[in-house]
MOPAC internal coordinates of N, CA, C and O (Angstrom, degrees):
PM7 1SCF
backbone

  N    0.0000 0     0.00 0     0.00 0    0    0    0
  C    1.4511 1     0.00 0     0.00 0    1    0    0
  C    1.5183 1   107.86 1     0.00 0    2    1    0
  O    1.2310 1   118.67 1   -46.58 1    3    2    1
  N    1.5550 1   120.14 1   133.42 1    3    2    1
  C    1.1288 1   102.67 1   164.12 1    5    3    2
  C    1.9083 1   102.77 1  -134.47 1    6    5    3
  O    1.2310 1   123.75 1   -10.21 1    7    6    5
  N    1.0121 1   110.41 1   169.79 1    7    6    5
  C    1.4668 1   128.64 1  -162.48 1    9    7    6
  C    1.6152 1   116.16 1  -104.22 1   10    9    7
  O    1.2310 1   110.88 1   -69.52 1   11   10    9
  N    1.1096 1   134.75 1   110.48 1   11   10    9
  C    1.5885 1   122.26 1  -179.25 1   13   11   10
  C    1.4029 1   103.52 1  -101.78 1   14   13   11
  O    1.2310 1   117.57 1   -45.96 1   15   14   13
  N    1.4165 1   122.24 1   134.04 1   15   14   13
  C    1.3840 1   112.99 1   174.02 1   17   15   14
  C    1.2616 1    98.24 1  -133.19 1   18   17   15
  O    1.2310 1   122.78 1    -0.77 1   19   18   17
  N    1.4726 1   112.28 1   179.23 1   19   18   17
  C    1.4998 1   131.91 1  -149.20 1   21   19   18
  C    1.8633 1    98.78 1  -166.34 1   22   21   19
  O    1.2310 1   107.91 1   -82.94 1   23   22   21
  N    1.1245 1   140.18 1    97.06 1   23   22   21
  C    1.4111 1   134.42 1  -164.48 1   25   23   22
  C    2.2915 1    99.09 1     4.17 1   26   25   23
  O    1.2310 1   115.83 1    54.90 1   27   26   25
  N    1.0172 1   125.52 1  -125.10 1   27   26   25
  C    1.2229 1   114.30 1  -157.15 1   29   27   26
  C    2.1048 1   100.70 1   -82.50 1   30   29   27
  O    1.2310 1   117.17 1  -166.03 1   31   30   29
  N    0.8496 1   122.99 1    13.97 1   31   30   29
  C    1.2752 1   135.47 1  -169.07 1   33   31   30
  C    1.8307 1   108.20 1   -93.67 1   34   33   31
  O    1.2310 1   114.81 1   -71.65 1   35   34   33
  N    1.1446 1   127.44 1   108.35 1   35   34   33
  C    1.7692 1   118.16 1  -167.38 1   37   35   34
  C    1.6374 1    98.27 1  -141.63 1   38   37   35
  O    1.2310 1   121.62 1   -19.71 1   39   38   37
  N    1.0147 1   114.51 1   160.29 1   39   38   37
  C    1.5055 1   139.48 1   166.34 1   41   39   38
  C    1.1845 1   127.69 1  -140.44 1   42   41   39
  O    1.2310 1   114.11 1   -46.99 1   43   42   41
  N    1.3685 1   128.76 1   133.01 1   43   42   41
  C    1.6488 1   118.45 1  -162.84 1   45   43   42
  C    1.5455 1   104.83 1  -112.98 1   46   45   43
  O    1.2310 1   109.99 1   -50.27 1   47   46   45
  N    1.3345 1   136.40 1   129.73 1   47   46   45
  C    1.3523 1   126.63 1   178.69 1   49   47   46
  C    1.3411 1    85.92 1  -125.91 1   50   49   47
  O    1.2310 1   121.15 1   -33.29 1   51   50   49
  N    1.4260 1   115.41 1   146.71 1   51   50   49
  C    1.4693 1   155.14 1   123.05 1   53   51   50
  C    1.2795 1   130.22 1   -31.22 1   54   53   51
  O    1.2310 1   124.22 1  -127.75 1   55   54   53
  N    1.9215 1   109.50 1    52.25 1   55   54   53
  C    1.6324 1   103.40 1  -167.37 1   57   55   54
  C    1.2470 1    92.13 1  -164.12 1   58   57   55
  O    1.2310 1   130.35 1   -11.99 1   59   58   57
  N    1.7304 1    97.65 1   168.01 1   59   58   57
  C    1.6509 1   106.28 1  -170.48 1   61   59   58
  C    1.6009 1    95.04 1   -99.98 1   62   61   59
  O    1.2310 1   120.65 1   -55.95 1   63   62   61
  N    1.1020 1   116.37 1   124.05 1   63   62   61
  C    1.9567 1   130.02 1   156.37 1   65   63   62
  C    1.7094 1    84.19 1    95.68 1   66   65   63
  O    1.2310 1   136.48 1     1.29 1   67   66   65
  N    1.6948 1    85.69 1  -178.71 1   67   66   65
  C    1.7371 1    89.54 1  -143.45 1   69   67   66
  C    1.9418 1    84.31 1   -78.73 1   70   69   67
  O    1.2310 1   132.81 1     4.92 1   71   70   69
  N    1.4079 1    92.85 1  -175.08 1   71   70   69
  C    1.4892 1   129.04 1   174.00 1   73   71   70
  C    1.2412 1    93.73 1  -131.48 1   74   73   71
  O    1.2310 1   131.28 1   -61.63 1   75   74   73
  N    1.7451 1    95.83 1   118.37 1   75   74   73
  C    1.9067 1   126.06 1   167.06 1   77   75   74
  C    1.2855 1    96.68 1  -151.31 1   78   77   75
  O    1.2310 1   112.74 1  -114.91 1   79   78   77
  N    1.3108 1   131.31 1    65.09 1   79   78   77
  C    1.1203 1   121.85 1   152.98 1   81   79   78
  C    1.3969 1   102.19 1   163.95 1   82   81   79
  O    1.2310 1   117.38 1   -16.69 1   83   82   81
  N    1.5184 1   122.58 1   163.31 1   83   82   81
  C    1.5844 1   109.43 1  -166.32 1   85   83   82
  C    1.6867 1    95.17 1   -83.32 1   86   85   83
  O    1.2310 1   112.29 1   158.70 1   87   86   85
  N    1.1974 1   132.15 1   -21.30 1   87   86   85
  C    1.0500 1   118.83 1  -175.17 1   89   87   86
  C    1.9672 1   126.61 1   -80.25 1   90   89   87
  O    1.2310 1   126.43 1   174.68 1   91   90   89
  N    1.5264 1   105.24 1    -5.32 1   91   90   89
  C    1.3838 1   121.23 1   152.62 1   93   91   90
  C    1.7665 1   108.88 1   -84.99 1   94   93   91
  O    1.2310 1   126.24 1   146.58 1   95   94   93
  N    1.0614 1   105.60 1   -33.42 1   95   94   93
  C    1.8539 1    97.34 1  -176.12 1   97   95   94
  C    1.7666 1   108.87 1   -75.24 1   98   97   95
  O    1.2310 1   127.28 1   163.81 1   99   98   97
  N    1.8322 1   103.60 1   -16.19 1   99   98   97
  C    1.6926 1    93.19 1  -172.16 1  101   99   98
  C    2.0679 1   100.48 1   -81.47 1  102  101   99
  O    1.2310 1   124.10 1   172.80 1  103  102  101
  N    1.6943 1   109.74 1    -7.20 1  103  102  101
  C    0.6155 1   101.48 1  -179.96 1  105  103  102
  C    2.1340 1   123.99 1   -91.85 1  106  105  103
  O    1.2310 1   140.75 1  -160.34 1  107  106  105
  N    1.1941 1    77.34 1    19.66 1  107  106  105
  C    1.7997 1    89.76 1   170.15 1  109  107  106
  C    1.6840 1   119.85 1   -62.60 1  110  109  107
  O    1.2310 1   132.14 1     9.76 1  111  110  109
  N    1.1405 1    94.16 1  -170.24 1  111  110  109
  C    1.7622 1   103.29 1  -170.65 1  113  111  110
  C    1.4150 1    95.56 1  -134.94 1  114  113  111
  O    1.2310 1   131.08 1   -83.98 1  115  114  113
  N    1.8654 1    96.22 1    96.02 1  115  114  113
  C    1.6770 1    93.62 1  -169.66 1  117  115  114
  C    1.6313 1   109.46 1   -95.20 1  118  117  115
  O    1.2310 1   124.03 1   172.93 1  119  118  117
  N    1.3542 1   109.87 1    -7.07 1  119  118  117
  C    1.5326 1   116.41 1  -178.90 1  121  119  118
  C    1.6231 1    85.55 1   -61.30 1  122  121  119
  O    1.2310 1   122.53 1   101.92 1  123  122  121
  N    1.8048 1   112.76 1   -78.08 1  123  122  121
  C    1.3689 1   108.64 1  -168.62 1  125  123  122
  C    1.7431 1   122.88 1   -47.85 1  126  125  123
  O    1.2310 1   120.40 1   159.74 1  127  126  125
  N    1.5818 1   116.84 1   -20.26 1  127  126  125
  C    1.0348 1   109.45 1   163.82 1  129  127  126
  C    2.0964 1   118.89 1   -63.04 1  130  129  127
  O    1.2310 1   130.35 1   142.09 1  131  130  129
  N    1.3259 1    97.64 1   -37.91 1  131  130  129
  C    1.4506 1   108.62 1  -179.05 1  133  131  130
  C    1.6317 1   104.39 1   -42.81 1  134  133  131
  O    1.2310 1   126.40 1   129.63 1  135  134  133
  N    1.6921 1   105.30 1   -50.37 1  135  134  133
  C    1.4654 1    97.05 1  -147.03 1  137  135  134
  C    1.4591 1    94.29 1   -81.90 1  138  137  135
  O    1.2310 1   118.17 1   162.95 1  139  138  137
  N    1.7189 1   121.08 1   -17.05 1  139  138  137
  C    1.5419 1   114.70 1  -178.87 1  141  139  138
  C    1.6716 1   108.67 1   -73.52 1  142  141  139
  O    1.2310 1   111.96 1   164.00 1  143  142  141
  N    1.2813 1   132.77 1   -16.00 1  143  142  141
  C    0.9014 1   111.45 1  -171.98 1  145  143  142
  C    1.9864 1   123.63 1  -116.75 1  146  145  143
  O    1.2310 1   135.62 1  -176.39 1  147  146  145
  N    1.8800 1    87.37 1     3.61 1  147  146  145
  C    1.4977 1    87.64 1   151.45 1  149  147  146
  C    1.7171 1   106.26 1   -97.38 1  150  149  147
  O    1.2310 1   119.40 1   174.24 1  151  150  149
  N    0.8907 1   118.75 1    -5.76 1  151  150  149
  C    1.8770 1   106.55 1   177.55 1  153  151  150
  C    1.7032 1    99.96 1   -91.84 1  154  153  151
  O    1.2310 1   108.10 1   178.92 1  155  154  153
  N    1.7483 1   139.84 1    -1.08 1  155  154  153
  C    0.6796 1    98.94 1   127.33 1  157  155  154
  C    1.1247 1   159.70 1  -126.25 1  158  157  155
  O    1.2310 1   123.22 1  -141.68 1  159  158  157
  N    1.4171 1   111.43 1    38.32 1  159  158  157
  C    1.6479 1   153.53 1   167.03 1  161  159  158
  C    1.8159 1    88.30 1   -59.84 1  162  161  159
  O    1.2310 1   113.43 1   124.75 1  163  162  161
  N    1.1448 1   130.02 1   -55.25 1  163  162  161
  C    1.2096 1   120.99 1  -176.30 1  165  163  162
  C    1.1859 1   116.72 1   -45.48 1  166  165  163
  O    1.2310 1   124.32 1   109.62 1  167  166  165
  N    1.6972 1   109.31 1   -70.38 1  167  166  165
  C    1.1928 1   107.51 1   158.88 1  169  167  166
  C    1.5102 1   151.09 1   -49.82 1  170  169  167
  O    1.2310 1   120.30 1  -166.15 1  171  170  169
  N    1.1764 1   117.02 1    13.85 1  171  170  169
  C    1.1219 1   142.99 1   172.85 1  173  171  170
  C    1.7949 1   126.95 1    77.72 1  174  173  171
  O    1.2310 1   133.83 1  -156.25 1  175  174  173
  N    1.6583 1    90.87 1    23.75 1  175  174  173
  C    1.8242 1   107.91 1   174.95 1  177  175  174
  C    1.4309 1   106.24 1  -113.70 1  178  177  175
  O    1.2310 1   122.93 1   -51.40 1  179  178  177
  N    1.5883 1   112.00 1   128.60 1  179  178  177
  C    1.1020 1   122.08 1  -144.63 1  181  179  178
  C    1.9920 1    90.64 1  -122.97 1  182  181  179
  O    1.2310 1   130.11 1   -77.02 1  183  182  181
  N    1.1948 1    98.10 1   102.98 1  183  182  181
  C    1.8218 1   100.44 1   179.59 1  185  183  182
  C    1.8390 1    88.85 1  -106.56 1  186  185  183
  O    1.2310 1   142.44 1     0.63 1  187  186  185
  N    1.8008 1    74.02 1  -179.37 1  187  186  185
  C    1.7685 1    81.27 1   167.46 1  189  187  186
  C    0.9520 1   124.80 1   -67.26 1  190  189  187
  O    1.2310 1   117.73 1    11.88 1  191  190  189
  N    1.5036 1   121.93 1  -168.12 1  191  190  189
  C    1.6331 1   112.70 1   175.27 1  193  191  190
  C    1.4421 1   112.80 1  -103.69 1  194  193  191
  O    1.2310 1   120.47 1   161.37 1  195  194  193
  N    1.2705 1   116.70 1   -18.63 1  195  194  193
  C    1.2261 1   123.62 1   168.97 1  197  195  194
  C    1.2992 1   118.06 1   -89.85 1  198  197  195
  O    1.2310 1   118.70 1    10.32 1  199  198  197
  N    1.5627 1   120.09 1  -169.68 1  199  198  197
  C    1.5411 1   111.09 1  -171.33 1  201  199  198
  C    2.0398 1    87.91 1  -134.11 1  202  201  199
  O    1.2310 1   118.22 1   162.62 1  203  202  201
  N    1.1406 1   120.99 1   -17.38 1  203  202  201
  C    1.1181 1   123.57 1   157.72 1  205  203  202
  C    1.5060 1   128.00 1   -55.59 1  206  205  203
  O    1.2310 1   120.36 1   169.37 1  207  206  205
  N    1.5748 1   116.92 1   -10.63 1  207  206  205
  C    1.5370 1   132.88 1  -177.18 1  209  207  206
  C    1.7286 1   110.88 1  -120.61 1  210  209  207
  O    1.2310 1   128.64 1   -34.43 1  211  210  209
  N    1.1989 1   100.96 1   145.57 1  211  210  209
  C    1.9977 1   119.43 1  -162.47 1  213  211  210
  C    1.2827 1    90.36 1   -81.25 1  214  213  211
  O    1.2310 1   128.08 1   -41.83 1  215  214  213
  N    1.6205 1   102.05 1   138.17 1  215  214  213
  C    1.3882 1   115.68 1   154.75 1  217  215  214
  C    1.6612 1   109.54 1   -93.31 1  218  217  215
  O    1.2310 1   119.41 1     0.40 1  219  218  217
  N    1.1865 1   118.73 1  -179.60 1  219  218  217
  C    1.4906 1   112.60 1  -174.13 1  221  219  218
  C    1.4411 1   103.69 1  -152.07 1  222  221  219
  O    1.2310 1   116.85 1   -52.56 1  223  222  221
  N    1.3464 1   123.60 1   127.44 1  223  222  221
  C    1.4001 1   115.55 1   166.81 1  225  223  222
  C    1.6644 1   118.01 1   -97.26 1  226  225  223
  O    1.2310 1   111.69 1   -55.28 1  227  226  225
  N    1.4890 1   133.26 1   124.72 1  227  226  225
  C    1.4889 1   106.61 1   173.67 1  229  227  226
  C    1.2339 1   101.39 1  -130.67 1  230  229  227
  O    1.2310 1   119.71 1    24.76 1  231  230  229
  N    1.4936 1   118.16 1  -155.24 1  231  230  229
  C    1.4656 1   132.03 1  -154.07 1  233  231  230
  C    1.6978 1   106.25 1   -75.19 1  234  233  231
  O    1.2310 1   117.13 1   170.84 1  235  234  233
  N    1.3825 1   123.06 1    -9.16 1  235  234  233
  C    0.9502 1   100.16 1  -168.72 1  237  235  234
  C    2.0336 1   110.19 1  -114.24 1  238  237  235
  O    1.2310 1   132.60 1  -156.72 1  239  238  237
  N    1.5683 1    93.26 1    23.28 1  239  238  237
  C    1.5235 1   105.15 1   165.29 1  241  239  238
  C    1.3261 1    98.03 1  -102.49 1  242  241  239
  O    1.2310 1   121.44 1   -45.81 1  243  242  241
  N    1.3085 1   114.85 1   134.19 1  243  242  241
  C    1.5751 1   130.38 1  -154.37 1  245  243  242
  C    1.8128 1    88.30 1  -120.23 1  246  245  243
  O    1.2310 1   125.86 1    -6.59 1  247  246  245
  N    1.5449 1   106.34 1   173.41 1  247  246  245
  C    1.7593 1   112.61 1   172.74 1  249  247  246
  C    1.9171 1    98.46 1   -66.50 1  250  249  247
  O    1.2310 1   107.36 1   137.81 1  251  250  249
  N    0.5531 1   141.17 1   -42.19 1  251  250  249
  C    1.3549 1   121.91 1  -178.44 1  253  251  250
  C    1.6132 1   116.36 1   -65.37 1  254  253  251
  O    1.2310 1   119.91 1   152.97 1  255  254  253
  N    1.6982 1   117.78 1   -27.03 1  255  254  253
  C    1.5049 1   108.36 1  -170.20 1  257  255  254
  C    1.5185 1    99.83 1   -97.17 1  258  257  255
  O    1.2310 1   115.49 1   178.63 1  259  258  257
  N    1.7512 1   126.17 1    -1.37 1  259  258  257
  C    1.1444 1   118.75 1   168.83 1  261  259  258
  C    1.8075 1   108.20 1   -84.67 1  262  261  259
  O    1.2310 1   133.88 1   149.05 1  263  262  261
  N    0.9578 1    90.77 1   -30.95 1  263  262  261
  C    1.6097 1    87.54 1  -173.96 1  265  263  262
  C    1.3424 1   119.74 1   -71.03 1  266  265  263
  O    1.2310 1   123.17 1   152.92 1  267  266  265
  N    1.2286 1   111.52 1   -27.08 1  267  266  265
  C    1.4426 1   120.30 1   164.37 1  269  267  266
  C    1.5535 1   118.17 1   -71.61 1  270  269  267
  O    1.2310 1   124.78 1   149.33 1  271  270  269
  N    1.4054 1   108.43 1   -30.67 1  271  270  269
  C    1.4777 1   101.17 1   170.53 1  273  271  270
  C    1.4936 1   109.63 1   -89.19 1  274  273  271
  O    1.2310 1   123.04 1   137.57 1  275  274  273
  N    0.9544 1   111.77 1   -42.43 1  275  274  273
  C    1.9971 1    97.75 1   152.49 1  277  275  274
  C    1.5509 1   117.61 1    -8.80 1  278  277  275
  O    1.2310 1   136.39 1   107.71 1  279  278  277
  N    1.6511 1    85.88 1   -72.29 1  279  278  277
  C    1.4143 1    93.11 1  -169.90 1  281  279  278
  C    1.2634 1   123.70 1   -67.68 1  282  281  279
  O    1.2310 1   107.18 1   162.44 1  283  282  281
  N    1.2274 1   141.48 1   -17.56 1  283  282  281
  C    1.1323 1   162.17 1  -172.19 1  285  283  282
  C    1.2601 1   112.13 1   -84.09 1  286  285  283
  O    1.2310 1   118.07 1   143.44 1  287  286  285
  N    1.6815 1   121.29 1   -36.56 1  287  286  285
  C    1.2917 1   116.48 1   148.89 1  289  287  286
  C    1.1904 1   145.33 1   -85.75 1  290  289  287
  O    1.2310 1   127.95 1  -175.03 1  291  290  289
  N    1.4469 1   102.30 1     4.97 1  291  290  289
  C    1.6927 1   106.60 1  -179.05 1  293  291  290
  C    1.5350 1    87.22 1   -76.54 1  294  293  291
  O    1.2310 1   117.10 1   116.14 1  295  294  293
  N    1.0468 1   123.12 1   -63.86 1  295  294  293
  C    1.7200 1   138.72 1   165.06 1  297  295  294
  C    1.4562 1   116.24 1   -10.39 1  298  297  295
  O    1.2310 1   137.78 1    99.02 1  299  298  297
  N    1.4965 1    83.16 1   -80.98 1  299  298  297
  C    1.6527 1    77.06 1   172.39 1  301  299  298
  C    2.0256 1   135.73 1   -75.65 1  302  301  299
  O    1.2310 1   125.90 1  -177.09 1  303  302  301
  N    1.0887 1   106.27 1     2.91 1  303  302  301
  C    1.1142 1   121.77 1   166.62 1  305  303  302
  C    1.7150 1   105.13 1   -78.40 1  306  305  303
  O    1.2310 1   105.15 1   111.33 1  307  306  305
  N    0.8992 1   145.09 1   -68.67 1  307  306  305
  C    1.5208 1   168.27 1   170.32 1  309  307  306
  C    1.7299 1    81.60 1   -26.90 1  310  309  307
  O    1.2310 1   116.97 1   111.76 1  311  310  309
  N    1.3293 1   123.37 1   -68.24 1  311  310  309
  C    1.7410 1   128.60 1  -169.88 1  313  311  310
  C    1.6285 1    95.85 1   -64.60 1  314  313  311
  O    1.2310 1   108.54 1   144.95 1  315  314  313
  N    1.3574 1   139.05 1   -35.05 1  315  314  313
  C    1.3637 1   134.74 1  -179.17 1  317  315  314
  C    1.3587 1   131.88 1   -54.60 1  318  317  315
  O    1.2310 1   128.50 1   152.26 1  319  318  317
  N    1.2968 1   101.23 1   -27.74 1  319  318  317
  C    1.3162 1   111.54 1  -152.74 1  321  319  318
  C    1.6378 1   115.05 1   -95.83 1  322  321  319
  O    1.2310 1   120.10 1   180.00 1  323  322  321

């Protein structure tokens, strides 16, 4: 897995070595992205549906709504794989 960020702006792809360019990101693992991002819809963190689109963190996720999405991804990572 690797992580692209942008100050609070991130995207998670499903792949070995980085993504800089769309033609490393088409090479992701969008099934395993699929299953990470309904397990963590379960848990009640709501990303895009694709893995080509930014998640965003801002001011109004507090220490309790990160920690829960923490948790939600240790979880749903474990169901991804």
């Amino acid at each position: 897995m690797t992580i692209n960020r942008v100050g609070s702006m991130l995207t998670v792809f499903f792949t070995e070595g980085p993504v800089t360019d769309y033609a490393s990101a088409k090479r992701a693992d969008t099934a395993r992205y699929a299953r990470y991002f309904h397990a963590m819809r379960e848990g009640g963190v709501f990303l895009a549906p694709s893995q080509f689109e930014a998640a965003f963190v801002s001011l109004a996720h507090g220490e309790a709504e990160l920690a829960a999405a923490a948790q939600a991804c240790r979880l749903a990572l474990e169901k991804a794989r």
